[in-house]
GUMAR-932005 format. One line per 3 residues: number of its first residue (from 1); their letters; for each residue x, y, z negated of N, C-alpha, C, O. Coordinates in steps of 0.1 Angstrom, whole numbers, plus 5000, padded with zeros to 4 digits. Layout:
BEGIN
NUM = A = X:Y:Z:X:Y:Z:X:Y:Z:X:Y:Z  ...
***
This chain:
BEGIN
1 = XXX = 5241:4827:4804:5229:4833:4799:5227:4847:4805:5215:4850:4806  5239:4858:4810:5240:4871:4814:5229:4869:4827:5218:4874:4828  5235:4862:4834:5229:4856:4850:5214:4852:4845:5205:4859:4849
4 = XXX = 5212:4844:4839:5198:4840:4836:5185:4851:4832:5173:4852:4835  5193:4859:4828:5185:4878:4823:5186:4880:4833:5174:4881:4837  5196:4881:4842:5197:4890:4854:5184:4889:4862:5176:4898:4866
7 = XXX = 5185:4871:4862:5174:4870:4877:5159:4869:4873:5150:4868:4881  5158:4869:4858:5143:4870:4853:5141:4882:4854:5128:4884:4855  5148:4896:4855:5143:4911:4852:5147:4913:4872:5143:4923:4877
10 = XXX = 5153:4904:4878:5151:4906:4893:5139:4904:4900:5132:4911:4908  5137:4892:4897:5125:4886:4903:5115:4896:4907:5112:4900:4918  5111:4901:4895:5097:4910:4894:5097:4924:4904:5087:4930:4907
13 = XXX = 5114:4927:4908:5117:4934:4916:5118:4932:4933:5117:4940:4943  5122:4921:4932:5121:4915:4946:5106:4920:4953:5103:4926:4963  5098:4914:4943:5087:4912:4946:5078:4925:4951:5070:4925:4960
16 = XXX = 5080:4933:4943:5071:4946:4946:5081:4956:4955:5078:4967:4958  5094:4949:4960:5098:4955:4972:5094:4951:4983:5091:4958:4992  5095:4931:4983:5086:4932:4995:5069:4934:5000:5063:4933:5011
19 = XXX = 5065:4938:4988:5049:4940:4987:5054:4958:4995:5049:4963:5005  5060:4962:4991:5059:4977:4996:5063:4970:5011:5053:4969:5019  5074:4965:5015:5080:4964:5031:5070:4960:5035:5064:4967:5042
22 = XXX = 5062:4946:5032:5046:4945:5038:5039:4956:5042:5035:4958:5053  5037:4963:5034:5024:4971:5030:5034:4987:5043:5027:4988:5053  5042:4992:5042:5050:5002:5052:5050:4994:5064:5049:5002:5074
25 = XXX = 5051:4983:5066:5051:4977:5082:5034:4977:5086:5031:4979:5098  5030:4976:5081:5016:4971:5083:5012:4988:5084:5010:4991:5096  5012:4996:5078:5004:5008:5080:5016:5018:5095:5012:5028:5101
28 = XXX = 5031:5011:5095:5033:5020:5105:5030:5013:5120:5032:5020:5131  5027:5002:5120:5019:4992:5129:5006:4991:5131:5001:4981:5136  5001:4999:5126:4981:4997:5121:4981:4986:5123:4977:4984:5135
31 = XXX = 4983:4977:5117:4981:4963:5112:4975:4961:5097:4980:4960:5086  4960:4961:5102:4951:4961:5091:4950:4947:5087:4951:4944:5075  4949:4938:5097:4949:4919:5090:4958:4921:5077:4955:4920:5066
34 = XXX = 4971:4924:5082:4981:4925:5073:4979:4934:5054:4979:4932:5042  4975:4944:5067:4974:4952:5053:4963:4946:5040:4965:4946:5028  4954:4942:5047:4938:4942:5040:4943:4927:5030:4936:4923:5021
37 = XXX = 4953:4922:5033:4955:4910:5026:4960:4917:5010:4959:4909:5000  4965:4928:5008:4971:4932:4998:4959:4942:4990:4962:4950:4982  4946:4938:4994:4933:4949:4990:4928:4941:4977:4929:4929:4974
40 = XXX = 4922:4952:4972:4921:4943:4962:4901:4940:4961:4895:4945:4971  4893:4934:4953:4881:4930:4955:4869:4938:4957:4858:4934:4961  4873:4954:4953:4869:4971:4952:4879:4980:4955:4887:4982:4946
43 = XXX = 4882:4986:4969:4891:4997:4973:4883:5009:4974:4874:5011:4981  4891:5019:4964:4890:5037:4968:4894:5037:4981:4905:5033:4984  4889:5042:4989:4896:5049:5002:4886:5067:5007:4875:5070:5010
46 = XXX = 4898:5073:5005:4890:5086:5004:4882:5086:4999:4872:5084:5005  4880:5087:4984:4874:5088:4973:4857:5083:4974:4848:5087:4967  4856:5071:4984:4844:5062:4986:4853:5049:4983:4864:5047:4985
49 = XXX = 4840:5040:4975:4843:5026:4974:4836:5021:4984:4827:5025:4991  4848:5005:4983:4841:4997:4994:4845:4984:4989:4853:4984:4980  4840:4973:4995:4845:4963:4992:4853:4958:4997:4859:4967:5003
52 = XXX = 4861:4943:4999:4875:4942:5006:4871:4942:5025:4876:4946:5036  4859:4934:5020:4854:4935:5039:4852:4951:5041:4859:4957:5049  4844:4956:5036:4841:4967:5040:4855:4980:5041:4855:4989:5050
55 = XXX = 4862:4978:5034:4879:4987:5034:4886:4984:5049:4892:4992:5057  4882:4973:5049:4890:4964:5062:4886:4974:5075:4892:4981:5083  4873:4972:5073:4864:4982:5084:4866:4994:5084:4866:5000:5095
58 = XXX = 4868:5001:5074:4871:5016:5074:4883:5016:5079:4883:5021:5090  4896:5011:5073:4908:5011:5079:4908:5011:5096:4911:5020:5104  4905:4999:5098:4904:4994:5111:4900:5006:5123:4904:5009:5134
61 = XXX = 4887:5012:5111:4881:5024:5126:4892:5035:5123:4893:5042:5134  4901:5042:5111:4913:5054:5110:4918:5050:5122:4919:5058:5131  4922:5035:5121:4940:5033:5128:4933:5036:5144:4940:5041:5153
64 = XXX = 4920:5031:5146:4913:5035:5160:4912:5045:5166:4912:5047:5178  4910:5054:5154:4908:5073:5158:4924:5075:5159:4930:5082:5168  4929:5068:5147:4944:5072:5146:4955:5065:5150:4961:5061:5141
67 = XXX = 4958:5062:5159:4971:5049:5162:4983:5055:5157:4989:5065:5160  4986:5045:5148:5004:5047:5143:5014:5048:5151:5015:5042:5161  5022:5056:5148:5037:5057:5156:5048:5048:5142:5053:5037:5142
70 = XXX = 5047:5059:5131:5052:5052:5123:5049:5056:5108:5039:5063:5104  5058:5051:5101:5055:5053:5084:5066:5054:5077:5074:5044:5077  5069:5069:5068:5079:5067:5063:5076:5068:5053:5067:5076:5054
73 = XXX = 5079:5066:5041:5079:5066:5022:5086:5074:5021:5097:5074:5026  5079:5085:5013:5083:5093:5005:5087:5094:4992:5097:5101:4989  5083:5088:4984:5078:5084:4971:5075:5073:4969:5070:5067:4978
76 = XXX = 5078:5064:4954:5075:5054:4945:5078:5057:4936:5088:5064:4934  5063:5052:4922:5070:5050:4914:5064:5040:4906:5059:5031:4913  5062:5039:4887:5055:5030:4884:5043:5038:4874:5048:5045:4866
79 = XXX = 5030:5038:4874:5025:5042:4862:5031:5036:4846:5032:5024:4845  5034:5047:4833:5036:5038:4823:5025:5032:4814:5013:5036:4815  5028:5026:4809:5020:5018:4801:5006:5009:4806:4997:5004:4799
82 = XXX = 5008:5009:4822:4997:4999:4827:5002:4993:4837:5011:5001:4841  5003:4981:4846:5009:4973:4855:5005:4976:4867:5000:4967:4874  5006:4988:4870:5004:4991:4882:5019:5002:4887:5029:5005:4880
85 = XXX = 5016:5007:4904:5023:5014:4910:5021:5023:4920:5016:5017:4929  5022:5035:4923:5022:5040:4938:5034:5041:4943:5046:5039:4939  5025:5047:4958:5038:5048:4973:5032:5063:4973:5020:5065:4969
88 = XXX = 5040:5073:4980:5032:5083:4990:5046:5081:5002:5058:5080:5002  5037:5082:5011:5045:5086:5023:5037:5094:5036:5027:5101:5034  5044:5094:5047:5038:5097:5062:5035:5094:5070:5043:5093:5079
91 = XXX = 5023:5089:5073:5019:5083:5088:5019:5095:5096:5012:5105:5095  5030:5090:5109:5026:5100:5123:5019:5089:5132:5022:5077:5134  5007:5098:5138:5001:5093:5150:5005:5096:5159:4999:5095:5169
94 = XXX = 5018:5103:5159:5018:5111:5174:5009:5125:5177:5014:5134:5184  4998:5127:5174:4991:5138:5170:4989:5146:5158:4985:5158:5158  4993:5136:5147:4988:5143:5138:4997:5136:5126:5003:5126:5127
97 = XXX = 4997:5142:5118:5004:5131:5105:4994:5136:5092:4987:5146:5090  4999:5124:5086:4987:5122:5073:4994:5118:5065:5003:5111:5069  4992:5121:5050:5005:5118:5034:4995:5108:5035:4984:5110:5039
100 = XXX = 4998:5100:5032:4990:5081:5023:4992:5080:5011:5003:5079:5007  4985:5080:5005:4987:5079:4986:4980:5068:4986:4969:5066:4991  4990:5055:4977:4985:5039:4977:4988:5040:4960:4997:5044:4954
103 = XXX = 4976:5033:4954:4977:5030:4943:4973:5015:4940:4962:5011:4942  4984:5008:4934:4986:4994:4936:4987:4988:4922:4994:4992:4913  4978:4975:4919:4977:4970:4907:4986:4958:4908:4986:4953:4919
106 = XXX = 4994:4953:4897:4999:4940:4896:4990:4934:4890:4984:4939:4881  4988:4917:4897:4980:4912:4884:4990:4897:4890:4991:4894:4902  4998:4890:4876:5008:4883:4877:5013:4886:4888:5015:4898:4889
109 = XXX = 5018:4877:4899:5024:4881:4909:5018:4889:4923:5024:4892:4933  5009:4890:4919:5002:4896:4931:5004:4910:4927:5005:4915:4916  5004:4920:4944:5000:4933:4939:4986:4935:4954:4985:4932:4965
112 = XXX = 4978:4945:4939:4965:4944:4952:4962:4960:4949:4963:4965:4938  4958:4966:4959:4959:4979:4965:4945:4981:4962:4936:4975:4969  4943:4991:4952:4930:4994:4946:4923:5008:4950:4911:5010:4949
115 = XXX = 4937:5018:4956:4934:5028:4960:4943:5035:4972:4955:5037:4970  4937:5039:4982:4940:5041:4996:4935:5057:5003:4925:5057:5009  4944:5071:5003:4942:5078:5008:4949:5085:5021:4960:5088:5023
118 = XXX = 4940:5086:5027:4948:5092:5042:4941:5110:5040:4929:5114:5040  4956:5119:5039:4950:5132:5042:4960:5140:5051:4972:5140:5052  4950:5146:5058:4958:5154:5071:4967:5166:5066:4964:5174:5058
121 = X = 4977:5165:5074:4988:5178:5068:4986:5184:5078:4991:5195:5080
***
């Protein structure tokens, strides 16, 4: 029965670990296909909405001005009392680096990325 708890309160951890390793490979790769799959149907990005096509496109032209080197996480954690999460970390372009603040919704098993900031340090 111990084991049975175990992997019911695991699961749900698995999961929003590999939603993060997705989501850190994809932004230290500017791999927007990748990323845009974890968007959700309305994305904040720099405090403009867009829709999932239209985020795709904004992303797509950063990673163009900006090409990734890599991405490291700084930060996770969970908001309380709502099913959601952020990341902050570092994108270096090699020119320049930028904090990323991702704010990410669960809805059952999915987690979809509602809000998306790139700011220059």
């Amino acid at each position: 029965m111990k084991n049975l708890m175990f992997l019911i309160l695991l699961i749900p951890c698995l999961a929003a670990t590999q939603s993060l390793d997705s989501i850190s490979k994809a932004l230290s790769k500017g791999d927007v296909e990748s990323l845009s799959t974890y968007f959700d149907d309305n994305v904040e990005i720099d405090d403009d909405f867009y829709d999932k096509k239209e985020a795709t496109q904004v992303v797509k032209k950063f990673f163009s001005k900006h090409p990734p080197k890599s991405f490291s996480l700084i930060h996770q954690g969970t908001s309380k009392g709502e099913n959601s999460k952020y990341f902050i970390g570092n994108l270096n372009t090699g020119s320049s680096t930028f904090r990323v603040y991702i704010y990410i919704k669960s809805s059952g098993s999915k987690d979809r990325i509602q809000e998306l900031r790139f700011d220059k340090e």
